[in-house]
Structure formats: C-alpha cells, structure tokens
VOLUM-735297 format. One record per residue: residue in one letter; x, y, z of N, C-alpha, C, CB in turn. Coordinates in pm, whole numbers, plus 50000, padded with zeros to 5 digits. Glycine has a CB too. Example, Ala and Ser with C-alpha at 12.3 -4.5 7.8 and 13.67 -1.06 7.14 Angstrom:
A513194943150780512304955050780513204967050780511314955350905S512854977550708513674989450714512905000350787514084994050572
***
This chain:
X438457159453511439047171753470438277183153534439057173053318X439037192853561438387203753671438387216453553439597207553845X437257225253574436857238453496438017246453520435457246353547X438977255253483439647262753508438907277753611440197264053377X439737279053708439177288553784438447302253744440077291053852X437777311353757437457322953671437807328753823435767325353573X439097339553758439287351953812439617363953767439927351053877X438827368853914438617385653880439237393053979437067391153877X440237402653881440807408753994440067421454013442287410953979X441057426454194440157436654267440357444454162440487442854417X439257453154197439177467354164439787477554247437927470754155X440997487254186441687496654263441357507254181443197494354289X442007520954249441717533854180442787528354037442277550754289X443547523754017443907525853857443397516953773445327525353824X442137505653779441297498853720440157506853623440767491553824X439597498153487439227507753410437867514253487439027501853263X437197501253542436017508953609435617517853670435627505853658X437097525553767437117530053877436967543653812438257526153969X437897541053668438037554853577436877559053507439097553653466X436207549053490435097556753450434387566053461434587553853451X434027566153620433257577553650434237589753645432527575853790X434797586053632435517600753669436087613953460437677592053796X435857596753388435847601353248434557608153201436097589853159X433607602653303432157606653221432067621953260430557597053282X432737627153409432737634753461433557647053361433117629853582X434617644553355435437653353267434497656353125436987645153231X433787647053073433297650552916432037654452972433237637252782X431597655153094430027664053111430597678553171428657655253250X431737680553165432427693953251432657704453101434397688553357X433427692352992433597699952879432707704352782434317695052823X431597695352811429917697052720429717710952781428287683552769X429607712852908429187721552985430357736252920429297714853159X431337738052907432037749552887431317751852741433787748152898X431797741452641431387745552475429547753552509431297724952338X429087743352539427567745252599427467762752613427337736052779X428177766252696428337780552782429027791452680429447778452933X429857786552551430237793852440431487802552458429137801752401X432257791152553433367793452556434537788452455433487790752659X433827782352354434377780152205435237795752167432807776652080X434337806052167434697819952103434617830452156434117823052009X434917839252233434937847352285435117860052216435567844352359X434927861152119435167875752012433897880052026435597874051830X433537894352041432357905752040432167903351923432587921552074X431107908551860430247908651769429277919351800429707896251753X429417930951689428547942051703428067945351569429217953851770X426667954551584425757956951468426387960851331424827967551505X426407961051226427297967051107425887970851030428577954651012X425967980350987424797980550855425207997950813422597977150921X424907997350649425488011550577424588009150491427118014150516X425538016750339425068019650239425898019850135424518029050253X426098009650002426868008949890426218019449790426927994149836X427588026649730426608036949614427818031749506426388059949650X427488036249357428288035549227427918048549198427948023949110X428888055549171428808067649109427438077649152428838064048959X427568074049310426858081949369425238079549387427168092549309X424998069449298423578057549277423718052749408423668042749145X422548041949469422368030049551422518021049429420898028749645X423338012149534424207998949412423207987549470426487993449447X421927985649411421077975849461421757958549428419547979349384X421067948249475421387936149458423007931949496420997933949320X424127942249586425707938549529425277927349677427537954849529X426587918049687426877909549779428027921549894427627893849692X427967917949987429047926450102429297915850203428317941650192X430597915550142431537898250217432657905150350433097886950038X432977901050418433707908150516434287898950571433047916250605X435957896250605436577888950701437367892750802437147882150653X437287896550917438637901751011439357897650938439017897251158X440297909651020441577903050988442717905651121442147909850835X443387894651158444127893651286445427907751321444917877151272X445247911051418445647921151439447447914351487444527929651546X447267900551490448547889651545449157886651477448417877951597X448677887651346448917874851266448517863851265449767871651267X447547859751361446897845151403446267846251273445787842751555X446097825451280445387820951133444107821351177445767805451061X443577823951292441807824651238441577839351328440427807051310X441287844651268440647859551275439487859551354440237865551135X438607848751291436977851751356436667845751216436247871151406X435317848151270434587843651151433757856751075433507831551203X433357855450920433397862150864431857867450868434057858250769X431307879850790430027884750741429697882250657429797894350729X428487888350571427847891150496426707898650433427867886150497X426177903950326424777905950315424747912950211424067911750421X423267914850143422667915650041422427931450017421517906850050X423007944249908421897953549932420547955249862422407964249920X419867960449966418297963749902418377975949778417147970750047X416917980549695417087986649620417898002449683415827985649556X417598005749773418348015249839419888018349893417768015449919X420608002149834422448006949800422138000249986423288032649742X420727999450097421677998450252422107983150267420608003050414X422437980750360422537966650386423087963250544423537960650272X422557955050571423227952550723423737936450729421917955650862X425097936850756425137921750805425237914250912425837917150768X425317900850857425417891350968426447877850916423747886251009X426887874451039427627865651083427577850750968427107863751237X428317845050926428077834450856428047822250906428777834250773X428407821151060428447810651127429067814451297429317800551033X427767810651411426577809351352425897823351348425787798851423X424487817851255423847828351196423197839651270422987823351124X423867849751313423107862051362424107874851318422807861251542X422677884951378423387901351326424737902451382422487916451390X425237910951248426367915351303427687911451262426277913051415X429147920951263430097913751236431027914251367430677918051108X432297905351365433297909151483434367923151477434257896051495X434157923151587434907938451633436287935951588434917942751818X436477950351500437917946851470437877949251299438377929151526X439277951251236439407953051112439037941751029440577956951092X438317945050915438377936550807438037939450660437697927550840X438747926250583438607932650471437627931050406439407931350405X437087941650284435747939750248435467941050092434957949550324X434967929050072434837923549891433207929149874434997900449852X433397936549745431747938449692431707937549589430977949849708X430467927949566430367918549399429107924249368430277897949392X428667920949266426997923549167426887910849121426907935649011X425607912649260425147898749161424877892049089424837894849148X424507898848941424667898148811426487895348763423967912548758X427007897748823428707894348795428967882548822429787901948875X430157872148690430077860348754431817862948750429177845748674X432337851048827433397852848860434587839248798433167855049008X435817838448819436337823748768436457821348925437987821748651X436087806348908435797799249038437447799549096434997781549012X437607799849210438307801649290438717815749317439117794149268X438427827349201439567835349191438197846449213440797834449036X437987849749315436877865249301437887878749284435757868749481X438597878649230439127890349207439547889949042440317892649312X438347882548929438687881748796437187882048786439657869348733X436607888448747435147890448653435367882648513434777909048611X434447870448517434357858348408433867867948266432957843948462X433157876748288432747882348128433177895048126431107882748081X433827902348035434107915648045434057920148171433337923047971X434277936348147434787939148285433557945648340436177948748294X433727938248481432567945248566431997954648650432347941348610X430967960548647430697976648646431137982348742429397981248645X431987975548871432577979448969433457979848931432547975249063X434437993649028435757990749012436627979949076436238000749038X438047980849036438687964649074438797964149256440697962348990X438437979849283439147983649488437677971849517438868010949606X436337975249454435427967649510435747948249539434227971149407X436637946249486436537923049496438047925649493435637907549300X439007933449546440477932449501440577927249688441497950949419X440547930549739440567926249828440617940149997441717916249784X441127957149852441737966149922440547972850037442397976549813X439667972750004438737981450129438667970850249436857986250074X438947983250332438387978850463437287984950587439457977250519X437147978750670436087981550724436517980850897434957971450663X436387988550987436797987651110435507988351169437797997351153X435337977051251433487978451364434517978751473431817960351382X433387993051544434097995551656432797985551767434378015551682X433657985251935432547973351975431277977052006432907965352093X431017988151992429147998051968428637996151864428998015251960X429227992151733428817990651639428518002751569428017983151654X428448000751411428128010351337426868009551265429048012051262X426098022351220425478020351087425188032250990424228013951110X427298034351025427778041050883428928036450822428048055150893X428688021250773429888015650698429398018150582430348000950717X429688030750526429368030650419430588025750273428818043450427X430608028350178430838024150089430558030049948430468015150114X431428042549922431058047849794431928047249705430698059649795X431568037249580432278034549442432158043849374431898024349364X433528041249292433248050749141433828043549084433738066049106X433088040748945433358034848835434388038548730432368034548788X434788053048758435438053048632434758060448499435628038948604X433618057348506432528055848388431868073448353431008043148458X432038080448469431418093048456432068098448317431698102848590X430958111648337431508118848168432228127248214430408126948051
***
C-alpha cells in the first residue's frame, strides 16, 4: 500500500499567503492614521469663567457642557467639565481624552451643587426639596458658545429667586 501523495499547491497572487503581506500592510497604514489622531478632528479651545448665585461665587457647583451639532449629527464631540473653586471660577476640560478645554462650537450647559443629589437618570429633578439653584441651571436651557481662541469669560450668573 502506497502513502497518499501530499500536495501543495502553487502559490499565486490570490493565495492566502501572498495576501498577507499586503493585510499586515493595510492594518500598519491604519494604526498609523488613528496613531496621527485622525480619529477627531474638532478644535478644542481654552474655556474658563465664573459661576455666581445671587451675585455670590457659587463655590463647589459641577459645570457639565456638551456641543451640540450644528447638523443634527448624533455625535457632536465630546463633552466638558469642571469644578468651581471658592471663588464661583472654573476652567474646563475635556472628558475624554483628558485635557484643557472644550470643543469649538455651541453647547449646552448643566450646573449642579455638589451638595445636590439628583434621581438617577433624570438631572433635571433635585432628589430632596428644591435646590438652591434655579431650574435654567440642570434644565438643560443655558448655553455656552467657545469661539476657536477660546474664552475666559464664560461666565454664568444665577439668580435664585430667593432675594428680598
């Protein structure tokens, strides 16, 4: 009884081997673009102000910020953030990834106390009585336009309501 023959056929350009190199080539071309941060192309410029309540510095509030598409497109950009100091200023930055600054362009802008808790999903309902901001601050209505020089007079002056 005889071994059955072992064959191998040629190798032509439409064989998997041939493709190989030329696959590794394409995914070291596309490493190379993401690499280069051609993922996103949206500006990003400085933002930083000053939150007041009734004319106070509104220390500790959160300042959330999202474009918003001038298209209608579903992703805008990515969003801001930041903390104010006892002095009502605050400057933000990017939530991903992490550096100064927000993207050029309109967006809308939520301001919470961090002492305020909220019902989960819903930041526009203060979980305990009502909270010392007014509702324009987490309703969703202020906005904020960074021009592509950036600003650092987004300011932000509340009134509560509360005066005598």
């Amino acid at each position: 009884m005889t071994s059955p023959a072992r064959f191998a056929p040629p190798r032509h350009a439409g064989s998997k081997a041939a493709a190989r190199p030329a696959t590794l080539a394409g995914a070291a071309g596309l490493l190379a673009l993401v690499a280069a941060g051609c993922g996103d192309s949206r500006s990003v410029a400085p933002v930083s102000g000053v939150v007041t309540l009734d004319g106070a510095p509104l220390a500790g509030a959160r300042v959330n910020t999202q474009p918003i598409s001038p298209t209608d497109a579903p992703d805008a950009g990515v969003g801001s953030f930041a903390v104010t100091d006892d002095t009502g200023h605050y400057e933000l930055e990017l939530v991903s990834p992490p550096r100064p600054g927000a993207v050029v362009g309109t967006h809308v802008v939520r301001i919470k106390k961090l002492n305020d808790r909220y019902v989960a999903g819903r930041e526009d309902a203060p979980l305990r009585g009502p909270s010392q901001l007014p509702a324009e601050a987490f309703d969703g209505s202020l906005r904020l336009t960074v021009p592509a020089e950036g600003t650092d007079q987004a300011d932000f002056a509340l009134e509560s309501g509360r005066r005598p």
